[in-house]
Backbone bond lengths (Angstrom), bond angles and torsions (degrees), N, CA, C in turn:
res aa  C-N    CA-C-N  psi(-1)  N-CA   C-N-CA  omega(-1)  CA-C   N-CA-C  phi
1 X - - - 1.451 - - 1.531 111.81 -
2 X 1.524 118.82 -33.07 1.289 115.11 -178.11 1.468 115.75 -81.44
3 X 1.386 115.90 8.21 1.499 123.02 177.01 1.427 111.20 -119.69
4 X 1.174 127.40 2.93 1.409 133.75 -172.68 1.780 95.45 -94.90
5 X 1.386 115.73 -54.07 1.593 116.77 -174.00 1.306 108.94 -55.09
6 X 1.240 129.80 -34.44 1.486 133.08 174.09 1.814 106.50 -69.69
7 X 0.961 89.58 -55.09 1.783 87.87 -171.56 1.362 120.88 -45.19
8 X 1.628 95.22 -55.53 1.953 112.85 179.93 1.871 110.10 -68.71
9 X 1.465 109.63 -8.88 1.272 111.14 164.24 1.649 121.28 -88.64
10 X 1.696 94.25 -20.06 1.550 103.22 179.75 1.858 105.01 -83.59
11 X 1.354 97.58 -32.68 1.609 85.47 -175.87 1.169 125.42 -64.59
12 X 1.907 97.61 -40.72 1.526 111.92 -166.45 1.523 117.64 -68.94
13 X 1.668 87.98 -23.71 2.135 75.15 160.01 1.379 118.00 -118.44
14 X 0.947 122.12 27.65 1.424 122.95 142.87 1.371 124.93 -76.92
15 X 1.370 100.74 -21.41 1.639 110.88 171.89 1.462 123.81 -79.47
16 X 1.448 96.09 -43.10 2.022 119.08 159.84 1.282 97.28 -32.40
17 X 1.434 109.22 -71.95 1.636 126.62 -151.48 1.202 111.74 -73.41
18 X 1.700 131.61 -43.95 1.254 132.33 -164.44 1.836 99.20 -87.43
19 X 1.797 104.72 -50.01 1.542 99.68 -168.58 1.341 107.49 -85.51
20 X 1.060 129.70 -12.46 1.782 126.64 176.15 0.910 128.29 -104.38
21 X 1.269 111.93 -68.05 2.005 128.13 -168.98 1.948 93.13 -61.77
22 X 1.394 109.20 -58.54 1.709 115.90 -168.58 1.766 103.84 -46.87
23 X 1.361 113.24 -66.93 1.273 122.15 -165.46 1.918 97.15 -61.18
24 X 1.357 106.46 -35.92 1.533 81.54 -163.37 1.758 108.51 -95.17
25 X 1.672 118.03 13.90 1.154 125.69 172.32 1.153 90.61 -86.30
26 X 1.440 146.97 -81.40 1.292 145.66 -160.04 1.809 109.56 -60.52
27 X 0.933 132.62 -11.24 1.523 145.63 -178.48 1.791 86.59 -80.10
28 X 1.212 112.15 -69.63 1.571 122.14 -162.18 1.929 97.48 -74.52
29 X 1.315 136.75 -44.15 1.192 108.24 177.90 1.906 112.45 -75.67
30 X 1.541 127.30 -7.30 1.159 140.26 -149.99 1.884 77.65 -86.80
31 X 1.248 104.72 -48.41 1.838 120.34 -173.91 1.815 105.09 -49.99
32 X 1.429 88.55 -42.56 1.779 93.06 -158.95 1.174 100.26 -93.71
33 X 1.660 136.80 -39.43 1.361 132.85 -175.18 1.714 122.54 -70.46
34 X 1.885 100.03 -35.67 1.148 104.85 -175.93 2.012 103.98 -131.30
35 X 1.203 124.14 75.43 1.670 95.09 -158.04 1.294 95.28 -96.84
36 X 1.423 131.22 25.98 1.589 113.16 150.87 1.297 117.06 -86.41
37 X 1.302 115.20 -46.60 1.400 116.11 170.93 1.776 128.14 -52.90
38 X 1.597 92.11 -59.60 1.660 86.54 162.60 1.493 141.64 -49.66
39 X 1.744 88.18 -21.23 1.616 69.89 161.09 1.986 108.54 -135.48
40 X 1.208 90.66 85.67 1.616 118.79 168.46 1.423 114.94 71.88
41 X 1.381 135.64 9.49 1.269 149.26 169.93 1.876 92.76 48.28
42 X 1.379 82.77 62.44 1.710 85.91 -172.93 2.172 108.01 -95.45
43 X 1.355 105.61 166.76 1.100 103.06 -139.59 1.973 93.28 -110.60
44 X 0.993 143.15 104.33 1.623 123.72 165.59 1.206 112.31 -91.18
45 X 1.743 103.88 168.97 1.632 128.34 169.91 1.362 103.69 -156.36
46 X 1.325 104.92 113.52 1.487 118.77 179.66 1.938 117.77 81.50
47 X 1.464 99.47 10.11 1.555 89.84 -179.71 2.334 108.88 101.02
48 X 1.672 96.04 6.19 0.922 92.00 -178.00 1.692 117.54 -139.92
49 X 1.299 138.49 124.86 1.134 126.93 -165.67 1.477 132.51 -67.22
50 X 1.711 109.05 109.44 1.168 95.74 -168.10 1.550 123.80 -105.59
51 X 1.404 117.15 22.47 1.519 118.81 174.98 1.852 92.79 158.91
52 X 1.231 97.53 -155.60 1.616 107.38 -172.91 1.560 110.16 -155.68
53 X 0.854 99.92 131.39 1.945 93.90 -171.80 1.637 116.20 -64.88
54 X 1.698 113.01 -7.89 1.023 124.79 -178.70 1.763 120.52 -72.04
55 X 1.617 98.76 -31.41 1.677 121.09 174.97 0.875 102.98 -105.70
56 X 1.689 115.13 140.28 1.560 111.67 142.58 1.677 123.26 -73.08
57 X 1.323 110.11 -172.38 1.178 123.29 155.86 1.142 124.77 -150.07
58 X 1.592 110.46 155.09 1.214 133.81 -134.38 1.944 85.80 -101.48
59 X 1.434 110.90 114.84 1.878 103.51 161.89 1.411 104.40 -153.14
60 X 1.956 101.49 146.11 1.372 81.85 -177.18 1.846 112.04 -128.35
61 X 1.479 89.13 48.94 1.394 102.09 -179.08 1.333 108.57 -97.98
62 X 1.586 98.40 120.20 1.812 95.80 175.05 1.016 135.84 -49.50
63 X 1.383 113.88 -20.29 1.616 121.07 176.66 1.585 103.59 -60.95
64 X 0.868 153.87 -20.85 1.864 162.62 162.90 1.342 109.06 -95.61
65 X 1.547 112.99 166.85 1.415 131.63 -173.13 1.586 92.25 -101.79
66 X 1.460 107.19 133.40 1.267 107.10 166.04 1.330 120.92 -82.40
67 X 0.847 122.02 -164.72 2.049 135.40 -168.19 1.317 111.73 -149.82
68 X 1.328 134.19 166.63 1.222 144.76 -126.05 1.809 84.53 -103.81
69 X 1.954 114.98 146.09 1.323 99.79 175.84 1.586 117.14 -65.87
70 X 1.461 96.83 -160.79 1.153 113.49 179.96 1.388 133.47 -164.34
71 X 1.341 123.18 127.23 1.608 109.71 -157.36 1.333 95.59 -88.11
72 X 1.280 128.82 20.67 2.225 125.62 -170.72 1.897 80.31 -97.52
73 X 0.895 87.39 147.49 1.991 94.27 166.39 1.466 103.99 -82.35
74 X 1.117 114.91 101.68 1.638 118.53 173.63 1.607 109.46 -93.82
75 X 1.722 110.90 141.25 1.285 111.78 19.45 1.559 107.97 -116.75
76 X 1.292 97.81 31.52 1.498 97.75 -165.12 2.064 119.29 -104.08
77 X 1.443 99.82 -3.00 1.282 118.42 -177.35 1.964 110.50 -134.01
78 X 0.808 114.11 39.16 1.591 128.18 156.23 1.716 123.83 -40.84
79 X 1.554 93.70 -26.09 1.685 108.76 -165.41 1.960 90.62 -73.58
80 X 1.129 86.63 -35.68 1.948 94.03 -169.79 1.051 104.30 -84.85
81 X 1.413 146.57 69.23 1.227 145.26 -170.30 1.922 103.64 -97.38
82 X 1.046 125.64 145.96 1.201 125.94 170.48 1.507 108.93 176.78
83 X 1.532 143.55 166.60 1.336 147.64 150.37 1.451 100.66 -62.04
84 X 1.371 117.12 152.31 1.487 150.61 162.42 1.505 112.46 -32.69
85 X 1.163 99.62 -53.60 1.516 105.99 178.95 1.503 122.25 78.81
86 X 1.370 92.35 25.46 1.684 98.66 -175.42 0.878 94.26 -118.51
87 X 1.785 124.01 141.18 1.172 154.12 177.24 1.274 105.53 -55.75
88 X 1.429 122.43 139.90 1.732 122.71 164.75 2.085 116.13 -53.92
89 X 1.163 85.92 -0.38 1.668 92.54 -178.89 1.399 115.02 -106.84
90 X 1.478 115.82 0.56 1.265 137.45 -171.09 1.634 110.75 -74.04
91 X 1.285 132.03 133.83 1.588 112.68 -173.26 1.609 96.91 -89.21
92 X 1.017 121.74 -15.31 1.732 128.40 176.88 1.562 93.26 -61.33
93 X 1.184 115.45 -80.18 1.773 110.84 -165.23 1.272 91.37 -43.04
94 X 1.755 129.08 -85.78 1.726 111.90 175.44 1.313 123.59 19.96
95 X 1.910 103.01 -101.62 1.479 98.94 169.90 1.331 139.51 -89.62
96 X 1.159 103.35 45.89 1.575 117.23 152.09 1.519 103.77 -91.20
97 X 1.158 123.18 -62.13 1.006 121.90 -174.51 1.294 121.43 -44.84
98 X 1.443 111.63 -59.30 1.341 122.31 153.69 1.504 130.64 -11.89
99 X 1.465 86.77 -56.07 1.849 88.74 -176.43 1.592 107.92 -78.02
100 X 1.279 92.82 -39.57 2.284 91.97 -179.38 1.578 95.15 -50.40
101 X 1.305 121.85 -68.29 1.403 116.69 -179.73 1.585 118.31 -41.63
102 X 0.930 125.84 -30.62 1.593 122.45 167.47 1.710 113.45 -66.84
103 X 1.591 95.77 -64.09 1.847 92.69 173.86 1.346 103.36 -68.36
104 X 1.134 151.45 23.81 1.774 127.99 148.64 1.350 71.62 -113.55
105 X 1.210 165.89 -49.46 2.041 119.75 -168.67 1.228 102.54 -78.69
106 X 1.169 136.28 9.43 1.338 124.98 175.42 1.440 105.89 -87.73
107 X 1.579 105.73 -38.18 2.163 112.41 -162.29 1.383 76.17 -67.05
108 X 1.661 130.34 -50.26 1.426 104.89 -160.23 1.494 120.24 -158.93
109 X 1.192 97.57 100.21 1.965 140.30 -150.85 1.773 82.81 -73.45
110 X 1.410 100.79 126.55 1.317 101.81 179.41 1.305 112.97 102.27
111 X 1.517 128.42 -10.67 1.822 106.45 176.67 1.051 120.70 -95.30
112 X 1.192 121.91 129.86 1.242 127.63 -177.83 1.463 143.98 -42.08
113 X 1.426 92.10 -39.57 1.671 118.86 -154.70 1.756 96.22 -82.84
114 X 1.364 122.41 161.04 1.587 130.04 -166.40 1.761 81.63 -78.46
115 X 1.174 96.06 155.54 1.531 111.85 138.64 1.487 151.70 -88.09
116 X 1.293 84.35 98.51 1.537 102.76 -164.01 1.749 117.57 -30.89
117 X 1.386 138.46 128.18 1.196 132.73 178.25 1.665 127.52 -45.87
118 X 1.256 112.81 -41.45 1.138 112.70 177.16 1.862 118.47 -58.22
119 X 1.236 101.66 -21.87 1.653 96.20 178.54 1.683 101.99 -98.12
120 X 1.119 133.40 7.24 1.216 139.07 151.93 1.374 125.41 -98.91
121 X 1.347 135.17 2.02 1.630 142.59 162.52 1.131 121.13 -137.94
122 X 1.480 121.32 140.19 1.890 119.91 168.94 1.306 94.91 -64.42
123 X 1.800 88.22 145.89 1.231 96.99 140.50 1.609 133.79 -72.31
124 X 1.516 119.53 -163.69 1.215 115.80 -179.17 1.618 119.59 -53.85
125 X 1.673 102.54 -54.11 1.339 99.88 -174.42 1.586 113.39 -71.72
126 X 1.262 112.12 -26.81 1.510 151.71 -169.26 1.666 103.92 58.87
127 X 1.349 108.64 42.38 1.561 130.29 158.15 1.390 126.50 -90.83
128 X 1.500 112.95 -24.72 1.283 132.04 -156.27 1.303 108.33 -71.73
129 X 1.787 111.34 122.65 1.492 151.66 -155.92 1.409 92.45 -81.71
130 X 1.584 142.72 -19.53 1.150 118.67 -156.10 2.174 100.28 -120.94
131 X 1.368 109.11 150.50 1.319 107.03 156.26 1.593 115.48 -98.62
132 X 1.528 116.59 -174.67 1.625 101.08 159.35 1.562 102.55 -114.52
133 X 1.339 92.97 169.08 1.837 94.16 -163.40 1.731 108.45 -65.07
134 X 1.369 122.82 -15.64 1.439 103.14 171.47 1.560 115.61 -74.72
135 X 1.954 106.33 -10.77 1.885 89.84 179.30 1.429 100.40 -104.91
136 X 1.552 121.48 33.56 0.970 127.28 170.80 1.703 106.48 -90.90
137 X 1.399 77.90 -50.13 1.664 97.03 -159.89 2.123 94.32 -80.58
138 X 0.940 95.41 -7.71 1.390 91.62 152.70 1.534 146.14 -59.76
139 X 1.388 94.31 -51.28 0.935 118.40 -177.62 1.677 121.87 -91.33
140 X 1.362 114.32 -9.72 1.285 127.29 -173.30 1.589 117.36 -50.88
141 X 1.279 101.92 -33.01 1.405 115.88 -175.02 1.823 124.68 -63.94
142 X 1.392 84.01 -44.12 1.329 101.89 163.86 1.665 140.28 -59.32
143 X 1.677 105.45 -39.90 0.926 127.94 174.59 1.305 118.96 -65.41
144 X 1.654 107.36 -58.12 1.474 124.50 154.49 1.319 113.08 -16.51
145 X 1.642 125.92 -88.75 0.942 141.43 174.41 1.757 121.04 -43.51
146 X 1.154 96.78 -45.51 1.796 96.74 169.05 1.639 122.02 -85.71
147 X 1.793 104.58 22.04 1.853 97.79 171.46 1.196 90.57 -130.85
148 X 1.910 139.16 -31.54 1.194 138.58 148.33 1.732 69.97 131.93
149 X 1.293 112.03 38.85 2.038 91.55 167.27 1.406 108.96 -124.60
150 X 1.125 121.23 166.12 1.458 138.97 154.08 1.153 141.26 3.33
151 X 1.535 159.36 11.53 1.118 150.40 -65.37 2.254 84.88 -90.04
152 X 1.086 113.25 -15.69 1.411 117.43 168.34 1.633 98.97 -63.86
153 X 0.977 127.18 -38.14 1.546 117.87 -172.20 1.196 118.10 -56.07
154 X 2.158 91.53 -57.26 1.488 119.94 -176.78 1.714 120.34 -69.59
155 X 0.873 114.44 -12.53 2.009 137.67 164.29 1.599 96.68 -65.23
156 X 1.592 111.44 -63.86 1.101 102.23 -173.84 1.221 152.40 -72.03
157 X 1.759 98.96 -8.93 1.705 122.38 178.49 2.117 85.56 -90.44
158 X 1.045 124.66 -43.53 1.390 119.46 -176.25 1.269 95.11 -57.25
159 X 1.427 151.18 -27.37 1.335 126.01 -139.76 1.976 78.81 -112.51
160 X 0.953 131.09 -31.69 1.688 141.57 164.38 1.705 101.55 -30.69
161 X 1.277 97.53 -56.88 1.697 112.48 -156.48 1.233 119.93 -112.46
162 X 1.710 95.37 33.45 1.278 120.59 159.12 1.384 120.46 -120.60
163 X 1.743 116.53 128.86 1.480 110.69 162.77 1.489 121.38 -128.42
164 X 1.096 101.46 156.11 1.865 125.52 -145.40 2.206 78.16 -76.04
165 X 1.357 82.64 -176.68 1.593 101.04 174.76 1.556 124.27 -60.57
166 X 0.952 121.20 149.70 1.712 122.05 169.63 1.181 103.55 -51.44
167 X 1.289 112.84 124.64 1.867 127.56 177.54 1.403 110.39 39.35
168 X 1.010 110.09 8.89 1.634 117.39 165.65 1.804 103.68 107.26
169 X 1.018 116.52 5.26 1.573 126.47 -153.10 1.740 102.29 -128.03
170 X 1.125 137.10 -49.46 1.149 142.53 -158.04 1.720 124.89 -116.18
171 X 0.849 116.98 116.55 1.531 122.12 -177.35 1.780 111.91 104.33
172 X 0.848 105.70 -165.94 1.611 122.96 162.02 1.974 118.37 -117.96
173 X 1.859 111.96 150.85 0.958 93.96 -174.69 1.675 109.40 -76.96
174 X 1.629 121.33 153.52 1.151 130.62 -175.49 1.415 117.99 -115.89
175 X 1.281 132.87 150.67 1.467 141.33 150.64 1.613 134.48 -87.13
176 X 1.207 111.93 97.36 1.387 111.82 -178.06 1.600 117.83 -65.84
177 X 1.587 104.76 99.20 1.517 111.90 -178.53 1.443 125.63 -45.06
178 X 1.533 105.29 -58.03 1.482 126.20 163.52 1.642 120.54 -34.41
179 X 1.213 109.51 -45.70 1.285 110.04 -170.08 1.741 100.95 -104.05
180 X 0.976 119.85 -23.26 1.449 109.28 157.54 1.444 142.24 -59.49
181 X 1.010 90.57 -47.36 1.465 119.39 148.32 1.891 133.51 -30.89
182 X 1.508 78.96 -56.55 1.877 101.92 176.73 1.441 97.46 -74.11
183 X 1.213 114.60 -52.61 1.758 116.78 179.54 1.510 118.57 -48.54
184 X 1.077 138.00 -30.21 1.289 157.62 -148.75 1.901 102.46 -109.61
185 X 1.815 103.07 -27.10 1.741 112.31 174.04 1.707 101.38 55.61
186 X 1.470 102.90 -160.12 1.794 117.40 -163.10 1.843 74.63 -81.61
187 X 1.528 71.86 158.66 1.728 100.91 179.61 1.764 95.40 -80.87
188 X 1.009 109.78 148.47 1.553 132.89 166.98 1.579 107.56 -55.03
């Protein structure tokens, strides 16, 4: 008994400290240091929220650039985000792939250029907001043709909503779908 009053005093504020005071100090400087990010580096147009640069989204209207798949059921299951989990030896990944490669020669019969991998596999989370600029520049043609503009126009909002490597050193350069997308407005 004389070791129990100490203990349940040791837990109960370790619990204060670890589950309350901790989370809601770093919650409140996370607010003040960064408050776009903390709260979802989310994206408006017109006063209304239209995505988050953190997710992609899933569309499969040619008039827009698509984004990398995804094994979450979009757009209505996002919470379940994860990769496929099927082995490259898997005949499922196969024809998955397969079929994305059919619907992009289908949006646009006649392009030349390979299809870049990333618009044929999730990523890890298979959330991921970004393409790389060759399945950008893939797809440019299409887009072009499905808003009635320029593919010089459409190069040039892609080349906007692209950024180069971390400090010039780290990552690969990327395309922000989301915001390319928004740039580009309702289809004609």
């Amino acid at each position: 008994m004389s070791l129990l009053r100490p203990a349940l005093a040791v837990t109960g504020s370790l619990v204060l400290i670890t589950g309350l005071a901790y989370p809601l100090a770093l919650t409140g400087a996370g607010r003040i240091l960064f408050p776009r990010q903390a709260q979802g580096s989310l994206l408006y147009r017109d006063g209304r929220i239209v995505g988050s640069r953190l997710i992609g989204q899933h569309t499969e209207d040619p008039a827009y650039f698509w984004g990398r798949l995804s094994a979450a059921a979009f757009p209505t299951d996002a919470a379940h985000s994860s990769g496929s989990n099927l082995a490259p030896s898997n005949p499922a990944l196969a024809a998955a792939a397969q079929g994305r490669i059919r619907a992009l020669r289908l949006a646009d019969p006649g392009n030349p250029l390979p299809v870049p991998v990333d618009l044929v596999t999730a990523s890890a989370s298979g959330l991921d907001p970004h393409i790389t600029p060759a399945a950008a520049d893939y797809q440019v043609r299409r887009v072009a043709r499905a808003r009635g503009l320029p593919e010089a126009e459409v190069r040039a909002r892609v080349a906007r909503a692209t950024s180069g490597r971390l400090l010039g050193l780290f990552g690969e350069p990327r395309v922000d779908v989301l915001a390319l997308n928004l740039s580009l407005g309702a289809p004609r």
